[in-house]
N, C-alpha and C positions, 0 to 999 in steps of 0.2 A: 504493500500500500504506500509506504514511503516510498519508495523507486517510485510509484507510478505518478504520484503527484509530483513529485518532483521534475520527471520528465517533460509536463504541461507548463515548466518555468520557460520564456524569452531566451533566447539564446543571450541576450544584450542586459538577462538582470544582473544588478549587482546591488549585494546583500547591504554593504555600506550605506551604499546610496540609497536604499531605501529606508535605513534609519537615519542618517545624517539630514537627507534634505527634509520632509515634514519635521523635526524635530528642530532644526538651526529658523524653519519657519514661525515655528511654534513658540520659541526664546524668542526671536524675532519680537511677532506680535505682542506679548508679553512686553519686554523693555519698549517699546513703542508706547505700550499702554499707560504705562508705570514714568515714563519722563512725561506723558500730556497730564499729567494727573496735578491739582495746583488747591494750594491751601485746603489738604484733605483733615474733615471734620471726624472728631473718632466715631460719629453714628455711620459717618459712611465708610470706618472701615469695618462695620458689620456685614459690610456687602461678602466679604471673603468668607466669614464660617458658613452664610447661610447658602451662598451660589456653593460651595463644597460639600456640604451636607447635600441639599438638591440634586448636584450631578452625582453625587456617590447613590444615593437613590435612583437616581433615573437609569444608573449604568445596572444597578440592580436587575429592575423592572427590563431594561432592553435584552440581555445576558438570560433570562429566565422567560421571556417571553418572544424574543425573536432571533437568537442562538439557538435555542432548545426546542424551538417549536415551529414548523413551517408555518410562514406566515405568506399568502398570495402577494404580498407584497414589498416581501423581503426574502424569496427564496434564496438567493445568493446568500444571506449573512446565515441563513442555517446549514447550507450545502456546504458552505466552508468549513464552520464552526464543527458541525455534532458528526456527521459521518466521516469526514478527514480530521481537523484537529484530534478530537478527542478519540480516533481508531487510529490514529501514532503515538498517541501520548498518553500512556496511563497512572495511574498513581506511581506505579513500583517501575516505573520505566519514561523519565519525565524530560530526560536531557537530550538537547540537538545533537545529531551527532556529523553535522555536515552544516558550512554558514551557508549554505542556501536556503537551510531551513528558516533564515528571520524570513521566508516568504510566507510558511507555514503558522509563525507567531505574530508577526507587528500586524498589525492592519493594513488594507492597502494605501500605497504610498499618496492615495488622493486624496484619503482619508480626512486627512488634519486639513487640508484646504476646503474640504467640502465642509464641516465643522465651523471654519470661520464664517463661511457663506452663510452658515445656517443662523449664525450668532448676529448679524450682523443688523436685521429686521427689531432684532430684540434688545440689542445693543442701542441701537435710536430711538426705543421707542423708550428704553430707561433712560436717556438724557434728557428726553424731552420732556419724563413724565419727572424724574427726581437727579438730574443733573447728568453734567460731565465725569462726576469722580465717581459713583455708582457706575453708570457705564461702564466704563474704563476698569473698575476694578473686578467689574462681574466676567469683562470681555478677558482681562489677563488671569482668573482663576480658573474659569472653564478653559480657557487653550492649556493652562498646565497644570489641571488634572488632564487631560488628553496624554501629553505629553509624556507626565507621568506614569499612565495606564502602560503607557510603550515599552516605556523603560522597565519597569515594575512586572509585566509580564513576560519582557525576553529575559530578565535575571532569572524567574522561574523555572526557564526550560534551558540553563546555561549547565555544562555541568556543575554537582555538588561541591568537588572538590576546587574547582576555580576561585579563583579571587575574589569577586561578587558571591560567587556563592556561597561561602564561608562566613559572610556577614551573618547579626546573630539575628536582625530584623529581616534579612531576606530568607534565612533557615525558617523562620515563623511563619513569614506570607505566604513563602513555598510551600507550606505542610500543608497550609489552610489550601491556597489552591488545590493540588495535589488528590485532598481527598475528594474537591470535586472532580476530578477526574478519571474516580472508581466509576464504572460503569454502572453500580445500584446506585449510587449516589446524586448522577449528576444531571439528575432533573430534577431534584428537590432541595441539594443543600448546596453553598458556601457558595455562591455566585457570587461576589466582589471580586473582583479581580486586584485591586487595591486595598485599601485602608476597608477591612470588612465590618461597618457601620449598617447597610442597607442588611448586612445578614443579621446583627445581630437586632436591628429593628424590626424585622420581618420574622425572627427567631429560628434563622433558616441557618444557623451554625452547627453543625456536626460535632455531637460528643462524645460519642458512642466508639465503640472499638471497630476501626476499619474492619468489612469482610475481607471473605479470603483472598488468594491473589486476584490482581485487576487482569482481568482478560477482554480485551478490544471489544467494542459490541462491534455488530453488524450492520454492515453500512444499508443504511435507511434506503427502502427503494422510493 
């Protein structure tokens, strides 16, 4: 199954590039955001917990309702997601073992610009309704949670023993993801892929002792 997704890679991809550019866009927009910003009031820098709380929420709901579930309208984010991502990656077996695989982990590389497009309707419509610095700080929180979804997920699938991987907060995240990954598991628990706040509001956290070993489900017809 790896071989074969793999083979439907561009002759012309390259793994770098696909992290580097939405990501150096994504910093981008951010410090953009954060120099227009001007005699910011501390009610508006509540805009940060609560746009973060929100998207940690929303990536929730998206992760469990249109990864996990074909939706007519978003067949590609499930096709990707639950029959290939998670039929290469299982709990007990979570690491790339080839960098072509960031094709298999980051999102696609349009991703992050399509994101800003989507922000950008709702971004004006917060300046107009409760200013510039609202805006601004709603627009550089949501581009990096994005940013950090990226980052935060390709550490997961990096090996254990790596550099990143060794970290005691990425050993954490990784376990939490991880067990979404068990194939009993991962249409009901630990969907953040991040900071797991939506899981544990939803009470969608896994306590219980892993089952037996993770064997790949069956790719969905």
């Amino acid at each position: 199954m790896r071989a074969e997704v793999l083979s439907r890679a561009p002759s012309w991809y390259n793994p770098w590039v696909h992290l580097a550019i939405p990501s150096l866009f994504g910093l981008t927009v951010i410090a953009v955001s954060i120099a227009l910003l001007e005699s910011v009031h501390w009610a508006e820098l509540l805009t940060v917990p609560i746009t973060y709380l929100a998207t940690n929420v929303n990536e929730w709901f998206i992760h469990r309702d249109l990864l996990h579930h074909r939706n007519p309208l978003a067949k590609v984010l499930y096709d990707r997601h639950t029959p290939e991502h998670h039929m290469i990656y299982v709990t007990d077996d979570m690491a790339m073992r080839d960098r072509r695989e960031f094709r298999l982990v980051l999102i696609p590389a349009y991703g992050l610009f399509l994101l800003f497009g989507t922000l950008l309707p709702i971004s004006a419509a917060l300046w107009f309704l409760l200013g510039r610095n609202v805006a601004l700080l709603y627009t550089a929180t949501v581009m990096g949670y994005a940013v950090s979804y990226e980052w935060l997920h390709l550490s997961y699938h990096l090996p254990a023993d790596s550099r990143v991987g060794r970290s005691s907060l990425i050993r954490k995240l990784r376990h939490h993801h991880a067990v979404h990954h068990h194939p009993q598991l991962m249409q009901r628990w630990n969907f953040n892929v991040t900071i797991p706040i939506g899981d544990w509001i939803r009470g969608s956290t896994w306590k219980g002792e892993i089952p037996g070993e993770a064997v790949a489900p069956r790719r969905a017809s």
